[in-house]
N, C-alpha and C positions, 0 to 999 in steps of 0.2 A: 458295788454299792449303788442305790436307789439315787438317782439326783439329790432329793430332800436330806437322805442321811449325808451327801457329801458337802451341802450347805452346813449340816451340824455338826462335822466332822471338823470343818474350817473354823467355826464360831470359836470350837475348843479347842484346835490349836491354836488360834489368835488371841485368846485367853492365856496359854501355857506362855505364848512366846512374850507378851508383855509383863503376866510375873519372873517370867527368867530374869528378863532386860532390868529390872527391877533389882536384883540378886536376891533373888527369893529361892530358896532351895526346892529342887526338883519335886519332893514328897507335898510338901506346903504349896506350892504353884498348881499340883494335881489336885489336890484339898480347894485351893479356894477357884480353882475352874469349874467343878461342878456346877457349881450355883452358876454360870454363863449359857448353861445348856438347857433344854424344856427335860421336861420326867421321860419322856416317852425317849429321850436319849443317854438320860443319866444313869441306867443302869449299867451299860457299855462304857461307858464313861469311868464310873465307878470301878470295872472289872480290872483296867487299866492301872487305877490304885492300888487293888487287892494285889493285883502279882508283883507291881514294885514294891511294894512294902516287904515282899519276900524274898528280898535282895535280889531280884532281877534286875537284868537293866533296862532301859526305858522300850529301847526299840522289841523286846520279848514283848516285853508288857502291852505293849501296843496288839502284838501279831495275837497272842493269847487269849487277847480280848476281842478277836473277831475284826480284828483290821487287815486290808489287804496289804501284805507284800509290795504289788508293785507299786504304791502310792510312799511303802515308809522304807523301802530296803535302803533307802541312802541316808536314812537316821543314824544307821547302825555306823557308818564311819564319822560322822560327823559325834557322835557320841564317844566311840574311841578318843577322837582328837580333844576331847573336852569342848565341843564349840554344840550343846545342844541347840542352843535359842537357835541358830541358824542352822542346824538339820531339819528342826520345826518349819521353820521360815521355806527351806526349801521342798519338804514334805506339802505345804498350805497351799503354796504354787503351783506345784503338780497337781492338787487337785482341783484348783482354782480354773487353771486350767481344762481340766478335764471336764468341767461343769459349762465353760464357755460352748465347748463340743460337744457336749449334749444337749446345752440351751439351741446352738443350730441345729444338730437332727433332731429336736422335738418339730421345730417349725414343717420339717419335712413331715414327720411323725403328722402332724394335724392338715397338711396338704392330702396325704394320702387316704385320710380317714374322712375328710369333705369331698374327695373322688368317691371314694365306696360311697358313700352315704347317697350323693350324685345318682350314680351308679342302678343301688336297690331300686331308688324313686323311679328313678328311668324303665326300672325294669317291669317295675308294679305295673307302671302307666303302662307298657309297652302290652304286656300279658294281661290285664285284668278290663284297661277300657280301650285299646287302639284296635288290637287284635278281634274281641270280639264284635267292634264298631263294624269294622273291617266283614270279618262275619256276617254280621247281619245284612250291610249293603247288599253283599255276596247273593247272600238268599232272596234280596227284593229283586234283586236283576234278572235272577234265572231262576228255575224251577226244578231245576236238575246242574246242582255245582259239579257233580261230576264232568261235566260235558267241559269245562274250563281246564286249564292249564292246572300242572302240578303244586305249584305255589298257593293260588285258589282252593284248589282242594284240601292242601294242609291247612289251610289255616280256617276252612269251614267245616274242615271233621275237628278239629283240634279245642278249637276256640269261640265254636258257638256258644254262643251262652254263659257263656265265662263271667264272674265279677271279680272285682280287688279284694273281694274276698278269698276268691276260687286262689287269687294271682298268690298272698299273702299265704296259703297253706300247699304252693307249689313245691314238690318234696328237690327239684333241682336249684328250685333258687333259695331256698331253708340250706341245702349243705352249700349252697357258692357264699351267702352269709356267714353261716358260723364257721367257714375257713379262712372267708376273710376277717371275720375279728380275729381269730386266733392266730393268724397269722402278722396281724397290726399288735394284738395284744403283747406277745412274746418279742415284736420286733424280726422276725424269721425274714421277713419280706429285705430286711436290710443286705441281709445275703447277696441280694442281683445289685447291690452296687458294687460288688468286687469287682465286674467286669468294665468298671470305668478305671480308668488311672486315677482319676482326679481323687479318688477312694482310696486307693493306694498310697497316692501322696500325702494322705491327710494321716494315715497311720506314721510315715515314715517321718512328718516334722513334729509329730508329737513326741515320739524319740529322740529328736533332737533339740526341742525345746527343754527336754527331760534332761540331756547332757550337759547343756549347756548352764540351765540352773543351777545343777549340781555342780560344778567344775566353778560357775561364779562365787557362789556362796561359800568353797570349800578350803582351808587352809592343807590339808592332807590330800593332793589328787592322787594317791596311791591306794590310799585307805577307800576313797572314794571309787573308784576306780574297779577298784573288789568289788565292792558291794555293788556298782551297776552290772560287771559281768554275772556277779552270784542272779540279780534278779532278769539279763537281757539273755544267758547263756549265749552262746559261740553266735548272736545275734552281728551281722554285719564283720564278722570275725574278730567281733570284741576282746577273745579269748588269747588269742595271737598278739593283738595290742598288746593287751593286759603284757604277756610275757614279756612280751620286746620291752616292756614299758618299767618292768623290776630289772631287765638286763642295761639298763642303763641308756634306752634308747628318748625316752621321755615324750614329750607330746608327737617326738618323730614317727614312734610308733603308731599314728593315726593316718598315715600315709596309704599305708597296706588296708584300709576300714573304708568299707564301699557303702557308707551311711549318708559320703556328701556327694554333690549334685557335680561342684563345681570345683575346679582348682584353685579360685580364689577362696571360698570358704574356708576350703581346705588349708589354704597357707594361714590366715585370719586366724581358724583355730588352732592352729599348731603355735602361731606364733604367740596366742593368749597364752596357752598354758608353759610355753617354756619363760616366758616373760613375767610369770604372774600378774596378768593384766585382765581381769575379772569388768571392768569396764567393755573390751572386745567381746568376753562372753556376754557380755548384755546386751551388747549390739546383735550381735549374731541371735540373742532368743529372739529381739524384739522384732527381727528380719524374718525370721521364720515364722512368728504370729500373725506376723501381716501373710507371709505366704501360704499361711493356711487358710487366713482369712479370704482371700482369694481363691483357693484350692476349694474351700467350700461352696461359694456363692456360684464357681462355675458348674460345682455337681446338683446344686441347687438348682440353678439354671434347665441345666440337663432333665433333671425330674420332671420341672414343670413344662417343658415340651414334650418330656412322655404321656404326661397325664392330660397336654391338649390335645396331643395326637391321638390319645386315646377314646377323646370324646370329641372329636370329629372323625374320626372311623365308625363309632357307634352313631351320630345322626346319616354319614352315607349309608351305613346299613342301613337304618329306618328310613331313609328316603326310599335304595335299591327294594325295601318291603312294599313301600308303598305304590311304588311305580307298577312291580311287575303281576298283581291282580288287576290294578286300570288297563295295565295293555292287553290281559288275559281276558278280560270283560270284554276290551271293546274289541277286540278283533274276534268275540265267540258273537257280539253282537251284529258286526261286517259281513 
């Protein structure tokens, strides 16, 4: 989902979860949330009613209607154990969440796209009025550019005569443009942050922000527990959990799950869920929110010394341009 639908996604289930809390039945709390939504959502909205009214149950009716999986699949136990309002609750979070970590890589998102833009201007100026500035000096000094250094020569057969016009209908800087939008537009560029950890970690505490909410808000961790392996499959070997965890082994089975960082955590969590201490698990989310929050600001960091290093490589270029027809000049002049 789009950021915007996940804001509108949220409006309505915080609409559903206060007519729950209310004791307003599940069909009637669907009925009077609509009206919480604009048009341009409420059809989606609506779709969600049509299939519950057909005796499905809420979390189908969700998926049915064009909702993702990994946002509602812990509805589905929470709805077994009769505790919807607080599958809701826990579904809102997740994406609540998910919206914080988008609102940080958009910022990235608009750093990169005031680089390119940087960037084109840089490149106009470079090709349309430096270059053939450059040029012309070229031709007043000498009568014959040939007779100068390689560098001179290119850029007086190249760029004589050149305007920002010639620069703006350049067919190499037209395809470096429309790869870079389309590469800003689709988000593609996000790719080269895999090679940071800091990237890595920002996947793995959102998983664990994701357990953690789940396992607070749940009275059933078995039921629960299903439904995050149905939507993590054999992720961090949840699967194996899962098993240990019907054979009687209980939060112990979290031992063997290479999801935590540290052995404290590790006991923290184990010791929330055999305890039923839903309090721990909110310590532990609110710990890993901030460790994202952190996790982020350093790959944040990281970018924006890529994108200064990147425009201080391109002024030593244009100085190493400008330098080596002075020194070709003047030592053709020597």
């Amino acid at each position: 989902m789009k950021r915007a639908e996940k804001k509108l996604t949220v409006d309505f289930l915080e609409a559903l979860v206060n007519a729950l809390e209310n004791q307003i039945d599940i069909r009637t709390a669907l009925e009077l949330s609509l009206s919480s939504v604009p048009k341009r959502f409420r059809e989606k909205a609506k779709a969600v009613l049509r299939a519950y009214k057909t005796g499905r149950s809420l979390y189908d009716s969700f998926i049915l209607a064009g909702f993702p999986k990994e946002y509602f699949y812990v509805l589905r136990s929470f709805e077994e154990e009769g505790n919807v309002a607080q599958g809701l609750k826990a579904v809102k979070e997740f994406i609540e969440t998910d919206i914080k970590l988008d609102s940080s890589m958009f910022s990235i998102d608009i750093e990169v796209l005031v680089m390119g833009i940087f960037l084109f201007i840089t490149a106009v100026f470079i090709i349309g009025y430096y270059m053939p500035t450059m040029a012309k000096l070229i031709s007043n000094i000498t009568d014959n550019p040939r007779r100068l250094g390689g560098v001179s020569q290119f850029i007086y057969t190249h760029f004589k005569g050149k305007t920002v016009g010639d620069a703006l209908k350049n067919p190499l800087l037209i395809i470096a443009t429309v790869v870079f939008f389309f590469l800003w537009k689709t988000r593609l560029y996000r790719g080269l942050l895999k090679v940071f950890p800091q990237y890595k970690k920002l996947q793995k505490l959102a998983d664990k922000i994701s357990l953690t909410t789940a396992f607070a808000l749940s009275k059933n961790y078995a039921q629960t527990l299903s439904a995050i392996v149905e939507s993590f499959g054999n992720k961090y070997r949840l699967k194996e959990v899962y098993r240990r965890f019907r054979l009687g082994a209980g939060f112990e089975a979290f031992a063997i799950s290479d999801i935590f960082d540290s052995e404290e955590e590790k006991r923290l969590f184990i010791l929330a869920g055999n305890n039923n201490f839903p309090a721990i698990f909110n310590y532990l989310r609110r710990s890993y929110e901030k460790q994202r929050e952190n996790a982020f600001t350093t790959l944040s960091t990281i970018m924006r010394f890529l994108i200064i290093g990147l425009i201080i490589a391109l002024i030593v270029a244009l100085v190493v341009i400008s330098m080596a027809p002075m020194k070709e000049m003047m030592s053709s002049i020597g």
